[in-house]
C-alpha positions, 0 to 999 in steps of 0.5 A: 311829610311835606314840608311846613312851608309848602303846606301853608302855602298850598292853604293861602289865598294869597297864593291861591288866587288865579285870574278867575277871581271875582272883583274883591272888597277886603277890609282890614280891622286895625286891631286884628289879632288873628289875622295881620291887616297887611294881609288884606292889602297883600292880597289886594296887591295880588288880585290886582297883580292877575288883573283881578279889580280889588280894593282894601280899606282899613277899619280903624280901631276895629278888631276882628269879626268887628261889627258888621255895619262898618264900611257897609256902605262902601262894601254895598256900592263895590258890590253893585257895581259888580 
């Protein structure tokens, strides 16, 4: 059996991510429970790390799976520019 650290990091995007990465838009809800927000901007840290454009922005108060509509506008001219 593998070992437990060399199986969680073969599942991360953190370690996953390569150069061919799209530009990325990651928001990270201030109240997650499931997923720490760090990650969002380790990640971000990353891409960016490859070359790859990422940004990452906090959603105060938010929780995980939080309502759509926030940071929508900014999610929607990252996108465009792309």
């Amino acid at each position: 059996m593998a070992n437990t650290d060399d199986n969680r990091r073969s599942l991360s995007p953190l370690h996953l991510a390569t150069e061919a990465y799209p530009p990325t838009f990651l928001v990270a809800p201030q109240l997650d429970t499931l997923i720490s927000p760090t990650q969002s901007f380790l990640m971000a840290q990353r891409l960016s790390e490859l070359g790859v454009e990422a940004v990452a922005k906090r959603a105060n108060y938010a929780i995980h799976a939080f309502d759509r509509k926030v940071r929508l506008v900014q999610t929607l001219n990252f996108a465009a520019a792309h």
